[in-house]
CHARMM internal coordinates of N, CA and C (Angstrom, degrees):
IC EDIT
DIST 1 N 1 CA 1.4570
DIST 1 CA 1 C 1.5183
ANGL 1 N 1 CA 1 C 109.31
DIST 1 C 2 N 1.3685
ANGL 1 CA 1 C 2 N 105.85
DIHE 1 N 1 CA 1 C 2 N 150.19
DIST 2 N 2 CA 1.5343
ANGL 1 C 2 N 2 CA 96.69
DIHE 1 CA 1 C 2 N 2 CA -159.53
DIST 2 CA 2 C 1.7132
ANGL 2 N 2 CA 2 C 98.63
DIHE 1 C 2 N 2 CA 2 C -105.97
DIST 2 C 3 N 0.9872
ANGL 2 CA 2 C 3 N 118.94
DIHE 2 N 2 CA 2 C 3 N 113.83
DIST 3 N 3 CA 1.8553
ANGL 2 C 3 N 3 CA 123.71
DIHE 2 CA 2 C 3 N 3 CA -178.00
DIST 3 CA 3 C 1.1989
ANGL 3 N 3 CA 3 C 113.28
DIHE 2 C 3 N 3 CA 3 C -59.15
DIST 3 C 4 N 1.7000
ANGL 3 CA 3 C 4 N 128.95
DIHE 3 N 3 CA 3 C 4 N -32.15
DIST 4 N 4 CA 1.3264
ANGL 3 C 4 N 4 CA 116.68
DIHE 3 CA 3 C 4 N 4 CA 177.98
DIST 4 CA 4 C 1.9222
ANGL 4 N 4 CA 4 C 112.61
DIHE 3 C 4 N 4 CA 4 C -98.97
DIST 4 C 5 N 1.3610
ANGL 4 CA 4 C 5 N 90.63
DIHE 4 N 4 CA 4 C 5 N 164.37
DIST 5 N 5 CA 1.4081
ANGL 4 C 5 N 5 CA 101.38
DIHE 4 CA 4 C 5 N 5 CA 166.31
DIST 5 CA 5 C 1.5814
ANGL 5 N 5 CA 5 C 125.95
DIHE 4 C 5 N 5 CA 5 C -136.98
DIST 5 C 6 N 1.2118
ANGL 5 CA 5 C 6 N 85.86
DIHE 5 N 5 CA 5 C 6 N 131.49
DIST 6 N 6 CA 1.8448
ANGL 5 C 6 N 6 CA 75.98
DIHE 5 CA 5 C 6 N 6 CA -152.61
DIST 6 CA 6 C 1.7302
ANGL 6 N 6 CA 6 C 90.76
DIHE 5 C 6 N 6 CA 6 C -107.98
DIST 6 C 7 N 1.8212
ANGL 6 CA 6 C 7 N 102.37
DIHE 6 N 6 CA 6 C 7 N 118.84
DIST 7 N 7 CA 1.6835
ANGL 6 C 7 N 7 CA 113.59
DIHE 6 CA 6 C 7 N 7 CA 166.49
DIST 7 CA 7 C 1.5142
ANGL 7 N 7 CA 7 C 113.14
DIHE 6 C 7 N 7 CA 7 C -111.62
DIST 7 C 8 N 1.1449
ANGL 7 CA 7 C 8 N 112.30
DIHE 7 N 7 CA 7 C 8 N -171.51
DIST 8 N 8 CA 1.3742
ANGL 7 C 8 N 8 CA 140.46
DIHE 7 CA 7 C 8 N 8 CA -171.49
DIST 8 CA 8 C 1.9211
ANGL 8 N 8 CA 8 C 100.54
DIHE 7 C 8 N 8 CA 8 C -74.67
DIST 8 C 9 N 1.9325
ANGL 8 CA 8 C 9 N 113.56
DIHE 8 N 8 CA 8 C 9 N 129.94
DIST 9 N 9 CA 0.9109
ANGL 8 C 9 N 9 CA 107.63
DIHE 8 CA 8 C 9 N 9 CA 167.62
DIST 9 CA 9 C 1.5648
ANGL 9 N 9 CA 9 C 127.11
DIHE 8 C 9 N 9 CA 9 C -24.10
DIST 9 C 10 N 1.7573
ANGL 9 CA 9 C 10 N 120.98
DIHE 9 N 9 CA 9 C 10 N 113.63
DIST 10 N 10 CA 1.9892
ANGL 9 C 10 N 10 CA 106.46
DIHE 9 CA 9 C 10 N 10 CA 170.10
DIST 10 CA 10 C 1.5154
ANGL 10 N 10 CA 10 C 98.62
DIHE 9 C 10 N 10 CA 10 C 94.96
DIST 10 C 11 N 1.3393
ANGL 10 CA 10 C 11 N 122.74
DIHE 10 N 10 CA 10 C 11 N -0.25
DIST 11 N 11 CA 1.6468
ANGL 10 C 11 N 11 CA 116.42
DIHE 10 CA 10 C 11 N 11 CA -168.30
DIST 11 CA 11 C 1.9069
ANGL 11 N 11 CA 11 C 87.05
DIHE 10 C 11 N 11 CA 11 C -107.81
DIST 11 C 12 N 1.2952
ANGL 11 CA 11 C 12 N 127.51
DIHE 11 N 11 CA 11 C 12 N -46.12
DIST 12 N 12 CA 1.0734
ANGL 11 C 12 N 12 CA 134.08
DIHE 11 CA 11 C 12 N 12 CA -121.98
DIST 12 CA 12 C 2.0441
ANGL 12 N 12 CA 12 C 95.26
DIHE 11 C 12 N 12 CA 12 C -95.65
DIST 12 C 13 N 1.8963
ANGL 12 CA 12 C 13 N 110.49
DIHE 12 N 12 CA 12 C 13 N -152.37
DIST 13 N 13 CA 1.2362
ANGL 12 C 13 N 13 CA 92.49
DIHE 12 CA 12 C 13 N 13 CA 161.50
DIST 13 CA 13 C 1.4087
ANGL 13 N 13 CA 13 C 100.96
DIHE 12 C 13 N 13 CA 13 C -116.44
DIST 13 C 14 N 1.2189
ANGL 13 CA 13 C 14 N 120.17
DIHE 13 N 13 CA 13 C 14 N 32.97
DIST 14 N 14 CA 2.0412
ANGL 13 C 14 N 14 CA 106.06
DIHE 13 CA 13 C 14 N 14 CA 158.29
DIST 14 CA 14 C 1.1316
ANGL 14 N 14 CA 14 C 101.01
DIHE 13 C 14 N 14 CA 14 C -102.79
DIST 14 C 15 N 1.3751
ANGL 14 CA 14 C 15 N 104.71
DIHE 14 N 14 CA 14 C 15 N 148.34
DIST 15 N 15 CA 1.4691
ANGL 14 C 15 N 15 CA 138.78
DIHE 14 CA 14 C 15 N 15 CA -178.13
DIST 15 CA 15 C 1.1112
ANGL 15 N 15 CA 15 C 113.66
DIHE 14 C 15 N 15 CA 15 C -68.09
DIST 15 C 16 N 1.8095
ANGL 15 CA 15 C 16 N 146.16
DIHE 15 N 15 CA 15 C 16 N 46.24
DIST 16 N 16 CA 1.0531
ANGL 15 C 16 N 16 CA 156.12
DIHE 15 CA 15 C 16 N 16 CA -156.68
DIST 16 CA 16 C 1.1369
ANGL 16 N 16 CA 16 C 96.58
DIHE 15 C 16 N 16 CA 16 C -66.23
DIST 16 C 17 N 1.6467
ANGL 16 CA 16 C 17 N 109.81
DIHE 16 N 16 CA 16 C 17 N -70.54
DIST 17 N 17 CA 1.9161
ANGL 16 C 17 N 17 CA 110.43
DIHE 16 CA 16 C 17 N 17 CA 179.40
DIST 17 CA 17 C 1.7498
ANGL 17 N 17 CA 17 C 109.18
DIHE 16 C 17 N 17 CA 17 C -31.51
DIST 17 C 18 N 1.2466
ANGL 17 CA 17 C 18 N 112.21
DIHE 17 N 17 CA 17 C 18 N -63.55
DIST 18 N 18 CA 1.1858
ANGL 17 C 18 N 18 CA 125.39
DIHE 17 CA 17 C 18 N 18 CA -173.69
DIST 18 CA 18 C 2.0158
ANGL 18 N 18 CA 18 C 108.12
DIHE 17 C 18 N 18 CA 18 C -47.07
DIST 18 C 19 N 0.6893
ANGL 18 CA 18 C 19 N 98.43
DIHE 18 N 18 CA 18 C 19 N -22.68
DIST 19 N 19 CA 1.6128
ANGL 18 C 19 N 19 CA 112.29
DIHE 18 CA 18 C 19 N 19 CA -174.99
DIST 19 CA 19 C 1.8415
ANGL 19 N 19 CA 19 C 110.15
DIHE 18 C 19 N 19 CA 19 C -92.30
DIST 19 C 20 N 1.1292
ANGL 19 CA 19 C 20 N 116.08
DIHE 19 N 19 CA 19 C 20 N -51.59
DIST 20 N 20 CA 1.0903
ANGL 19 C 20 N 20 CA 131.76
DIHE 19 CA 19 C 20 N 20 CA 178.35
DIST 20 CA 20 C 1.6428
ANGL 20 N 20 CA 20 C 109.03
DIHE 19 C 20 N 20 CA 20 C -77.49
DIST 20 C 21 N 0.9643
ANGL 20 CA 20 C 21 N 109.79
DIHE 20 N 20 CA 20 C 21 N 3.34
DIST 21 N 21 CA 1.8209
ANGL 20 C 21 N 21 CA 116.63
DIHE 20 CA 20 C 21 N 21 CA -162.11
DIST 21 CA 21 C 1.3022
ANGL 21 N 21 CA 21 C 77.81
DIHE 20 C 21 N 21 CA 21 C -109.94
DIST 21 C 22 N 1.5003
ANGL 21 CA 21 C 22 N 122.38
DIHE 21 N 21 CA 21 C 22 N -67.09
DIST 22 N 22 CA 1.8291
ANGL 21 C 22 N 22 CA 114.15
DIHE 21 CA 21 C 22 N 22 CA -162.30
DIST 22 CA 22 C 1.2445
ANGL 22 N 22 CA 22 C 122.72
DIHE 21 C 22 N 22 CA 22 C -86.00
DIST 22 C 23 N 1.7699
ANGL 22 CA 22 C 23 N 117.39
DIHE 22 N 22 CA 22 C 23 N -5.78
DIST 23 N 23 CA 1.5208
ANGL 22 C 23 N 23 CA 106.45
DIHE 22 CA 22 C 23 N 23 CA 138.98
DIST 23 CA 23 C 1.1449
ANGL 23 N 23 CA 23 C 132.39
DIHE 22 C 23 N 23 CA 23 C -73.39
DIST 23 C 24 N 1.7901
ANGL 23 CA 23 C 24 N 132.61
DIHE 23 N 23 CA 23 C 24 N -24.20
DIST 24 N 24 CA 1.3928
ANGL 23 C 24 N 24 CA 133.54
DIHE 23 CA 23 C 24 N 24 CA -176.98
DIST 24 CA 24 C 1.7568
ANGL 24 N 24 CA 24 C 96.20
DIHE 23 C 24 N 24 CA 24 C -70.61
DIST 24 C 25 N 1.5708
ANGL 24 CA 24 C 25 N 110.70
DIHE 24 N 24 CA 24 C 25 N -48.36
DIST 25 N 25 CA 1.4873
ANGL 24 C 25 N 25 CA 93.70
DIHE 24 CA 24 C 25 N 25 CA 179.55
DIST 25 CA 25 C 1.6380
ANGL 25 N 25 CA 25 C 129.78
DIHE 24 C 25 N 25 CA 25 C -75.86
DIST 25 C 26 N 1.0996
ANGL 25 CA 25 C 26 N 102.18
DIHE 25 N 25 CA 25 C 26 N 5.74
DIST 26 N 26 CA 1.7932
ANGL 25 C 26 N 26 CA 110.75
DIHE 25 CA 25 C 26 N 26 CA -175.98
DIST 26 CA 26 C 1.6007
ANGL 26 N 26 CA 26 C 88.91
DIHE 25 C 26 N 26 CA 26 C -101.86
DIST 26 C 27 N 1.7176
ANGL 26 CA 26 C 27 N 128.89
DIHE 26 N 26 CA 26 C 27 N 1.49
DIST 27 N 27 CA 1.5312
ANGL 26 C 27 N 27 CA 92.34
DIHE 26 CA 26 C 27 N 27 CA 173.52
DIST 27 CA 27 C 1.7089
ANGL 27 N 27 CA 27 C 112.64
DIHE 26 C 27 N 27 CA 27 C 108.00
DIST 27 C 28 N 1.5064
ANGL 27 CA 27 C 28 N 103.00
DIHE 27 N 27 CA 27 C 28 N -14.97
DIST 28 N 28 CA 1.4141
ANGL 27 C 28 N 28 CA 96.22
DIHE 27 CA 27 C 28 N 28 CA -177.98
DIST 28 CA 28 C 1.6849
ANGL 28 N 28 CA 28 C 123.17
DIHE 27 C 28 N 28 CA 28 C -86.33
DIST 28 C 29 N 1.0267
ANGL 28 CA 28 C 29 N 118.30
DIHE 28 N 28 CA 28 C 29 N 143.70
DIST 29 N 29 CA 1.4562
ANGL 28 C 29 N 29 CA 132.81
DIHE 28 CA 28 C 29 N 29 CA -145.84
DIST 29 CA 29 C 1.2510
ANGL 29 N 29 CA 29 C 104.66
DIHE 28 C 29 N 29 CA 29 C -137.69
DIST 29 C 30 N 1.2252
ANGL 29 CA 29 C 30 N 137.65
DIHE 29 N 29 CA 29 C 30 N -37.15
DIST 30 N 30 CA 1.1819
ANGL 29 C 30 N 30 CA 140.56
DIHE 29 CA 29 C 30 N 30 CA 159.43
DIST 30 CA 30 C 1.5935
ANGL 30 N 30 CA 30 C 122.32
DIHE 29 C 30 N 30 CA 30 C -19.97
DIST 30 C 31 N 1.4800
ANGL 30 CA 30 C 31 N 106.92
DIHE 30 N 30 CA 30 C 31 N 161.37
DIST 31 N 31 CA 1.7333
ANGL 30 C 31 N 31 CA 120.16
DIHE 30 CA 30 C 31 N 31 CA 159.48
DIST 31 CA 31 C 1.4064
ANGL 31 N 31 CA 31 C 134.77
DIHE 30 C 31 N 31 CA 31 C -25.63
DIST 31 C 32 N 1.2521
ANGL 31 CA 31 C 32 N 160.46
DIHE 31 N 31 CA 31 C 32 N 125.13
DIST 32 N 32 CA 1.6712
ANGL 31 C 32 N 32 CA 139.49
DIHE 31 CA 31 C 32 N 32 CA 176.72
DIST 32 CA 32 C 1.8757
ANGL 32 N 32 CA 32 C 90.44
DIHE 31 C 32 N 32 CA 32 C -116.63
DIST 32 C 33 N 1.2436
ANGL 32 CA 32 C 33 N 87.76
DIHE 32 N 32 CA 32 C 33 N 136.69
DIST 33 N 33 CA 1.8859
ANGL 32 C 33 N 33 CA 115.90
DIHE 32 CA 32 C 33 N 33 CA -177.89
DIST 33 CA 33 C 1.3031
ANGL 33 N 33 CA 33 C 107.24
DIHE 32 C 33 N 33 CA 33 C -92.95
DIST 33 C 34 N 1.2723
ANGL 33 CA 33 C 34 N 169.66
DIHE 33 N 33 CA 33 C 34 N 148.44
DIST 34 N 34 CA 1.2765
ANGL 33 C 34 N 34 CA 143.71
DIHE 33 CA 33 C 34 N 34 CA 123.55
DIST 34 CA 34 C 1.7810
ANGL 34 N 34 CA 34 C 81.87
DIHE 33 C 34 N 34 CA 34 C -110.34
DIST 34 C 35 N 1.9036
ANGL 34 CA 34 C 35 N 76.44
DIHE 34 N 34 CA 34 C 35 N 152.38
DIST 35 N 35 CA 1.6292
ANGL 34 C 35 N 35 CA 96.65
DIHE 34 CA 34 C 35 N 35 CA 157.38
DIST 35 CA 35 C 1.6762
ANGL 35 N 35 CA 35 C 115.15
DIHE 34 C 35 N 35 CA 35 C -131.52
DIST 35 C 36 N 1.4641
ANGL 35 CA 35 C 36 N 98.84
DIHE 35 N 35 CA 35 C 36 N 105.32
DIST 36 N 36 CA 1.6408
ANGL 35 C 36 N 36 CA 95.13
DIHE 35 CA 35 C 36 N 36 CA -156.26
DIST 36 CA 36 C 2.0355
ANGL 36 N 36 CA 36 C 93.77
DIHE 35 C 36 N 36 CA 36 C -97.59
DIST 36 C 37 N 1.8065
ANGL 36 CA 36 C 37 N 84.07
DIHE 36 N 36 CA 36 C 37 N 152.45
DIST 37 N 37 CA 1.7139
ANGL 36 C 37 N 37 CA 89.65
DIHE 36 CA 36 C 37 N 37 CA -160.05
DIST 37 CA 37 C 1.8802
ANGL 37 N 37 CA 37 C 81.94
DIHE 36 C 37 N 37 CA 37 C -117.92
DIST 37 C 38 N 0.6869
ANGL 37 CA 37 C 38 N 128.54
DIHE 37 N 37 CA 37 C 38 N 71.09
DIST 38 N 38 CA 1.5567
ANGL 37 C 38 N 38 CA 126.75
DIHE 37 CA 37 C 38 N 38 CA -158.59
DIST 38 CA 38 C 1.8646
ANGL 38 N 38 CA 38 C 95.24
DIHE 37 C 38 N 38 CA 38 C -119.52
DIST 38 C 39 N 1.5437
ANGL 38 CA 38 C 39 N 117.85
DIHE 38 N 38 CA 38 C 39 N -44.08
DIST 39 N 39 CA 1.3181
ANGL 38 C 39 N 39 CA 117.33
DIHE 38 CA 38 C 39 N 39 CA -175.98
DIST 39 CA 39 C 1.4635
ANGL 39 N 39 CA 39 C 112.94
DIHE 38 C 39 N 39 CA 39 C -119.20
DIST 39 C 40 N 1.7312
ANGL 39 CA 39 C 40 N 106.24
DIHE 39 N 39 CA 39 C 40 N -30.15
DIST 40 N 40 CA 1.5841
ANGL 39 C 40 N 40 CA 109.15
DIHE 39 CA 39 C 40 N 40 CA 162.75
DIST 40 CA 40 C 1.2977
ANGL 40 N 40 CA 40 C 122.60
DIHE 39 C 40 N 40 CA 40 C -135.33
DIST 40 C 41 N 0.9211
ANGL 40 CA 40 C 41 N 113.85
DIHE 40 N 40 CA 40 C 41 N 142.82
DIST 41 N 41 CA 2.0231
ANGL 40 C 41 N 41 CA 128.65
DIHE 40 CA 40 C 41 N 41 CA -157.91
DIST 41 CA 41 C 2.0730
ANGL 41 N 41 CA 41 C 83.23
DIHE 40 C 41 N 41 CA 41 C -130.43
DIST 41 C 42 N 1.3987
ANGL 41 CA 41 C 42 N 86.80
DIHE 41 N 41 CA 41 C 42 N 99.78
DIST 42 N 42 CA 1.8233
ANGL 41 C 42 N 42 CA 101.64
DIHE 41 CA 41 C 42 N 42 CA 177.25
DIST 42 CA 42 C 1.6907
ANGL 42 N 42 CA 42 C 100.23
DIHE 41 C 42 N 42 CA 42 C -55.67
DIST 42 C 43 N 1.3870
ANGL 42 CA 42 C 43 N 118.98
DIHE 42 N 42 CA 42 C 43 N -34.64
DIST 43 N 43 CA 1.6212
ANGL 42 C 43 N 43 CA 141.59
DIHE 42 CA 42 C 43 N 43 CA -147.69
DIST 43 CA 43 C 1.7191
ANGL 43 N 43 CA 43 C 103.06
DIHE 42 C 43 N 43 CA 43 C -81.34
DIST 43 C 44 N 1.2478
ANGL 43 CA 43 C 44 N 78.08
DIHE 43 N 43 CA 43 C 44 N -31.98
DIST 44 N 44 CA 1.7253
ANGL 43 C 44 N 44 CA 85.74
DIHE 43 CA 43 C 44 N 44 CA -179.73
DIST 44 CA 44 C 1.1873
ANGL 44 N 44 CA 44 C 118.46
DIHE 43 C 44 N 44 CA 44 C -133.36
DIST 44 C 45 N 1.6318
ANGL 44 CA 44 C 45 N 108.77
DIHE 44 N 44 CA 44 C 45 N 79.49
DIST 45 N 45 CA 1.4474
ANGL 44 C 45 N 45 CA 110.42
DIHE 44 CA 44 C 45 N 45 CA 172.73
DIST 45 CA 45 C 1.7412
ANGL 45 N 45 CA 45 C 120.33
DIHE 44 C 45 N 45 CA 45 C 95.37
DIST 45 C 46 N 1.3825
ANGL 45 CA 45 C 46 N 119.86
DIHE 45 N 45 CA 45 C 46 N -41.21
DIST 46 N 46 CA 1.5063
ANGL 45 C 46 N 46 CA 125.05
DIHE 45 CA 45 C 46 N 46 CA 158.62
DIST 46 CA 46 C 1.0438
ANGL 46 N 46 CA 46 C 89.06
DIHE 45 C 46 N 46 CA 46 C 92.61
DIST 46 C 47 N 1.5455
ANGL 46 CA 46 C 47 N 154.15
DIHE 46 N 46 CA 46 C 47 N 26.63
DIST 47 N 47 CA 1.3149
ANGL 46 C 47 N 47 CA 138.62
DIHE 46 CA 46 C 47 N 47 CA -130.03
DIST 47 CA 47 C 2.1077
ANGL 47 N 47 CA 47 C 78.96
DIHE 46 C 47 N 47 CA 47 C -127.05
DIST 47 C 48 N 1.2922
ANGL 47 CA 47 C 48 N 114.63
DIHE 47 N 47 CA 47 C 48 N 119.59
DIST 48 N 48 CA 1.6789
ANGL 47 C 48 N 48 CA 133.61
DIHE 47 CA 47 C 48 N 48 CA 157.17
DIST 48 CA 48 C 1.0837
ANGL 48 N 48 CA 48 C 123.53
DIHE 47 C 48 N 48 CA 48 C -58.84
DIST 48 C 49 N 1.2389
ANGL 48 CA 48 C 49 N 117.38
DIHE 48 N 48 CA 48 C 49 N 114.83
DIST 49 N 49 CA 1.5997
ANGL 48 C 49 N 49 CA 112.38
DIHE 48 CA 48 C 49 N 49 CA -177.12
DIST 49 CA 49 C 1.4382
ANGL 49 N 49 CA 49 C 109.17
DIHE 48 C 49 N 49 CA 49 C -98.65
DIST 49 C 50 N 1.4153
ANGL 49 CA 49 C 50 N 123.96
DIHE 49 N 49 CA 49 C 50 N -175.09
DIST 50 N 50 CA 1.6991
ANGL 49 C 50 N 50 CA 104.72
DIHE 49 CA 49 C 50 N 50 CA -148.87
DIST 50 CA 50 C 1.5943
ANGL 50 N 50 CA 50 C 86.75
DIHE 49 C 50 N 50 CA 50 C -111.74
DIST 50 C 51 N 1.7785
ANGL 50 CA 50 C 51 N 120.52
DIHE 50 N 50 CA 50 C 51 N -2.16
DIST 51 N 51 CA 1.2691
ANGL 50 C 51 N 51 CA 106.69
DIHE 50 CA 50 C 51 N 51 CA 164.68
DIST 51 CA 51 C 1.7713
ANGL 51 N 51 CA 51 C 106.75
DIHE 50 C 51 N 51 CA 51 C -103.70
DIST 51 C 52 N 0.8413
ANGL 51 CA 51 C 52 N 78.33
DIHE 51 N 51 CA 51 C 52 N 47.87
DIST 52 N 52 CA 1.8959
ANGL 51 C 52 N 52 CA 92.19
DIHE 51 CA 51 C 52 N 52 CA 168.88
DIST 52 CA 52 C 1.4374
ANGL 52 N 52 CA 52 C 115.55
DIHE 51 C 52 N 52 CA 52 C -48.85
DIST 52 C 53 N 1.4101
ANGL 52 CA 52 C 53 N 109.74
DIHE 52 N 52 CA 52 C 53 N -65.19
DIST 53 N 53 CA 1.3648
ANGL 52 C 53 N 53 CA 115.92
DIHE 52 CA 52 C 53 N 53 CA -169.06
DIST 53 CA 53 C 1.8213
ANGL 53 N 53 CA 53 C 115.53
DIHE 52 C 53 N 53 CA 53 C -74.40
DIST 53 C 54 N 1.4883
ANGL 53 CA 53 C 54 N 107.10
DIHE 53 N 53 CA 53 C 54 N -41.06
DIST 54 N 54 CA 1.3566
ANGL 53 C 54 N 54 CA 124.16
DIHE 53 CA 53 C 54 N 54 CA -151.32
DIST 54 CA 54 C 2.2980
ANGL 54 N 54 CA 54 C 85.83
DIHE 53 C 54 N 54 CA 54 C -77.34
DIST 54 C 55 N 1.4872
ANGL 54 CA 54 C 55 N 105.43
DIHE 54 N 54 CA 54 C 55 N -30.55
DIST 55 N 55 CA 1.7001
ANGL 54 C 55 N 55 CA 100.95
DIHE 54 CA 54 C 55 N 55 CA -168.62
DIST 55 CA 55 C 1.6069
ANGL 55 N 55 CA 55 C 101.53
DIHE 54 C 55 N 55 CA 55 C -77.14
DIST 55 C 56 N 1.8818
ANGL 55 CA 55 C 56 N 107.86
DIHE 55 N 55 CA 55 C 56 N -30.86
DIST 56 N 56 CA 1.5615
ANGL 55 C 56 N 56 CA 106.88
DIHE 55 CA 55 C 56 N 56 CA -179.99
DIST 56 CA 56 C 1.7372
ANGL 56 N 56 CA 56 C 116.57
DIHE 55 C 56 N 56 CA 56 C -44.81
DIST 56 C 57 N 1.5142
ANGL 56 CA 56 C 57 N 78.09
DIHE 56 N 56 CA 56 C 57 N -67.17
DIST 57 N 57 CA 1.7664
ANGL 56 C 57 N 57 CA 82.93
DIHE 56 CA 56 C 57 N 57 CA 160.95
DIST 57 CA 57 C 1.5290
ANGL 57 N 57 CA 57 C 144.26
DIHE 56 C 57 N 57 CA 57 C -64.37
DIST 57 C 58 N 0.6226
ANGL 57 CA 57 C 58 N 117.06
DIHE 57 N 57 CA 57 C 58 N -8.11
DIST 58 N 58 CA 1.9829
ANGL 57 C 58 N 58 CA 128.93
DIHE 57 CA 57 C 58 N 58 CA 160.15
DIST 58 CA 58 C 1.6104
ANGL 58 N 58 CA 58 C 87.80
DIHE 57 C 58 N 58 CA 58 C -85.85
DIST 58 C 59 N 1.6248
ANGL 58 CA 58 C 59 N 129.52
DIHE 58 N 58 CA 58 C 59 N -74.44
DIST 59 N 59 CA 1.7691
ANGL 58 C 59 N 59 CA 104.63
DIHE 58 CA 58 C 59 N 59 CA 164.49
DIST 59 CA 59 C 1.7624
ANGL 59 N 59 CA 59 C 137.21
DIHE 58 C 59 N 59 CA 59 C 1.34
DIST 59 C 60 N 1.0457
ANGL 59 CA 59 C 60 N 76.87
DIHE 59 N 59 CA 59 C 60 N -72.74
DIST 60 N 60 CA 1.4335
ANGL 59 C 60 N 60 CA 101.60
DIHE 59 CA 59 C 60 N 60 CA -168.52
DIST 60 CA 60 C 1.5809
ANGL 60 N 60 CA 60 C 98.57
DIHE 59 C 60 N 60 CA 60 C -66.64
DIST 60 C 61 N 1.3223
ANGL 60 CA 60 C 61 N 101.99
DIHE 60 N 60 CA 60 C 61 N -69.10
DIST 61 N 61 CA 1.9144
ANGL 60 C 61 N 61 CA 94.89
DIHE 60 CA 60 C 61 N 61 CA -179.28
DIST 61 CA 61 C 1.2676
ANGL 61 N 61 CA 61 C 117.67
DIHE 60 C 61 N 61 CA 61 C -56.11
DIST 61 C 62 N 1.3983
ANGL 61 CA 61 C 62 N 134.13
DIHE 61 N 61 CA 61 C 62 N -15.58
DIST 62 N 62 CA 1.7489
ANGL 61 C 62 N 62 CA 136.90
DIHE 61 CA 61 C 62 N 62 CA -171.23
DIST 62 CA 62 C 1.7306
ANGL 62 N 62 CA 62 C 81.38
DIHE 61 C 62 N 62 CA 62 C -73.93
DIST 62 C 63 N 1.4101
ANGL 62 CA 62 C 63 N 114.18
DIHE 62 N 62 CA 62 C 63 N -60.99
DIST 63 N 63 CA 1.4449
ANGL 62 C 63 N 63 CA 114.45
DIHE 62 CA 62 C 63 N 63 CA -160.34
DIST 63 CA 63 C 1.3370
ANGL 63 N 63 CA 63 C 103.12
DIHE 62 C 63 N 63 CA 63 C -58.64
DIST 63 C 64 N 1.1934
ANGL 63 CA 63 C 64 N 139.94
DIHE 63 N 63 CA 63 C 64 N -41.58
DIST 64 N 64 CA 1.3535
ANGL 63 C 64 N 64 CA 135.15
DIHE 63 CA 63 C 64 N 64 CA -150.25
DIST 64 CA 64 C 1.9118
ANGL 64 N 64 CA 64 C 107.69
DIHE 63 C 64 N 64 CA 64 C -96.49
DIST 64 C 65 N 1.4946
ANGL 64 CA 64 C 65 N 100.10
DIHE 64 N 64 CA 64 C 65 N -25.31
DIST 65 N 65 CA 1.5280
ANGL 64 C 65 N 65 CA 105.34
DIHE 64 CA 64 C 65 N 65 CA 157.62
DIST 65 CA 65 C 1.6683
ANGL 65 N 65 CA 65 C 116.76
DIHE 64 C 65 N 65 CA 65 C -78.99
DIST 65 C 66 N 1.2341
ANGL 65 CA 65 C 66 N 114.42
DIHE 65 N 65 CA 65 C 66 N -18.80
DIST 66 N 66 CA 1.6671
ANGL 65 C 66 N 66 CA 115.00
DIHE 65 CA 65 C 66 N 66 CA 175.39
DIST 66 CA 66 C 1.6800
ANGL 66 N 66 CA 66 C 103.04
DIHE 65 C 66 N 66 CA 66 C -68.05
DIST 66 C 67 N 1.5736
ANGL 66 CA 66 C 67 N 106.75
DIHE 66 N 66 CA 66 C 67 N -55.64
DIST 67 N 67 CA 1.5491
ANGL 66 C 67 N 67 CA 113.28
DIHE 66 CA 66 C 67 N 67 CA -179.42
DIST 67 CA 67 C 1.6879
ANGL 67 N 67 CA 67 C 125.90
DIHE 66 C 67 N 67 CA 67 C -41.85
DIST 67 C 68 N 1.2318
ANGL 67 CA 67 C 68 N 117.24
DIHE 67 N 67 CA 67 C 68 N -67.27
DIST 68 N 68 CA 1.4461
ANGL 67 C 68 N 68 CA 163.30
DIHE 67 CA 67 C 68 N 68 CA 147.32
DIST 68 CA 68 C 1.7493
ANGL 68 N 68 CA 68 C 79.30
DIHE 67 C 68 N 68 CA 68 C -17.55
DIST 68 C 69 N 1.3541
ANGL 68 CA 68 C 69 N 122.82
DIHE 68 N 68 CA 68 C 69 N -99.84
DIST 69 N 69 CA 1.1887
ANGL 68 C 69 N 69 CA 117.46
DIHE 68 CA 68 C 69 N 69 CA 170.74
DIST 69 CA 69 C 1.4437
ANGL 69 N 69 CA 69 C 144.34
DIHE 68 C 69 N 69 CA 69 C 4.20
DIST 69 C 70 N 1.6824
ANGL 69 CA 69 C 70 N 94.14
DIHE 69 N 69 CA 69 C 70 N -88.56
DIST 70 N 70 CA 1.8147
ANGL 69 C 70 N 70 CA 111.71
DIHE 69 CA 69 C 70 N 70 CA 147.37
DIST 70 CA 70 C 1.4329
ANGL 70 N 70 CA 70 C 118.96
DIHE 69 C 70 N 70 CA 70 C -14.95
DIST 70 C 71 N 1.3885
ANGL 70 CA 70 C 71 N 110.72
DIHE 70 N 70 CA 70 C 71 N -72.39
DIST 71 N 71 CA 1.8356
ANGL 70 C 71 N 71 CA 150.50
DIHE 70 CA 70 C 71 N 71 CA -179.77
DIST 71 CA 71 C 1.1561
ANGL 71 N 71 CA 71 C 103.73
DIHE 70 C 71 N 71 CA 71 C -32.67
DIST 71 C 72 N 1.7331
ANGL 71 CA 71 C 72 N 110.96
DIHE 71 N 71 CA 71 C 72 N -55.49
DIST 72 N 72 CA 1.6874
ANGL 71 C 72 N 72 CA 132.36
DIHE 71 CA 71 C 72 N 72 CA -158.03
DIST 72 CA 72 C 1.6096
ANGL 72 N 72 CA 72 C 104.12
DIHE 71 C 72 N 72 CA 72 C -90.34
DIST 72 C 73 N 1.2151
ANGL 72 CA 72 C 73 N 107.36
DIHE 72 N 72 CA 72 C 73 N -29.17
DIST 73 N 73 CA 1.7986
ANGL 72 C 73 N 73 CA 111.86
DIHE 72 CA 72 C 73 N 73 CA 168.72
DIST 73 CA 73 C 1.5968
ANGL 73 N 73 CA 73 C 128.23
DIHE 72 C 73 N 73 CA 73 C -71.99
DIST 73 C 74 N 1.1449
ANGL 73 CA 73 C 74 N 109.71
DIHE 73 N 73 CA 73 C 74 N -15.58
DIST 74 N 74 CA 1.0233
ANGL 73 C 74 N 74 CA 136.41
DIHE 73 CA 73 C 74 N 74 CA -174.50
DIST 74 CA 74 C 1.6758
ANGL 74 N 74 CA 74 C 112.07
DIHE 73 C 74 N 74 CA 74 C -50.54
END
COOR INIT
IC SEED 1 N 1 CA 1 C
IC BUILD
């Protein structure tokens, strides 16, 4: 049985907002990385799922609407 569950930046139980909140207010300006495990988990098997591409992107946009967010609360 697999113990983790891996969701969309802000869906899950880490405190992403919370993370992204006290770098936007400390000033940080920099790059954002995600490494989303949503279709492949390198850890277990490396195995591609065939919504590979279509979950990167819902990824990517959850994170970039969490940021944007943060930004807009401000």
């Amino acid at each position: 049985m697999d113990r983790h569950e891996f969701r969309l930046p802000g869906e899950g139980a880490a405190d992403v907002a919370g993370c992204v909140r006290l770098l936007v207010e400390n000033g940080y300006s920099g790059a954002w990385s995600v490494e989303p495990r949503l279709s492949l988990r390198p850890h277990d098997g490396g195995l591609l799922g065939a919504d590979a591409g279509e979950m990167f992107v819902r990824f990517v946009r959850a994170m970039q609407d969490l940021v944007l967010a943060v930004r807009d609360a401000r």
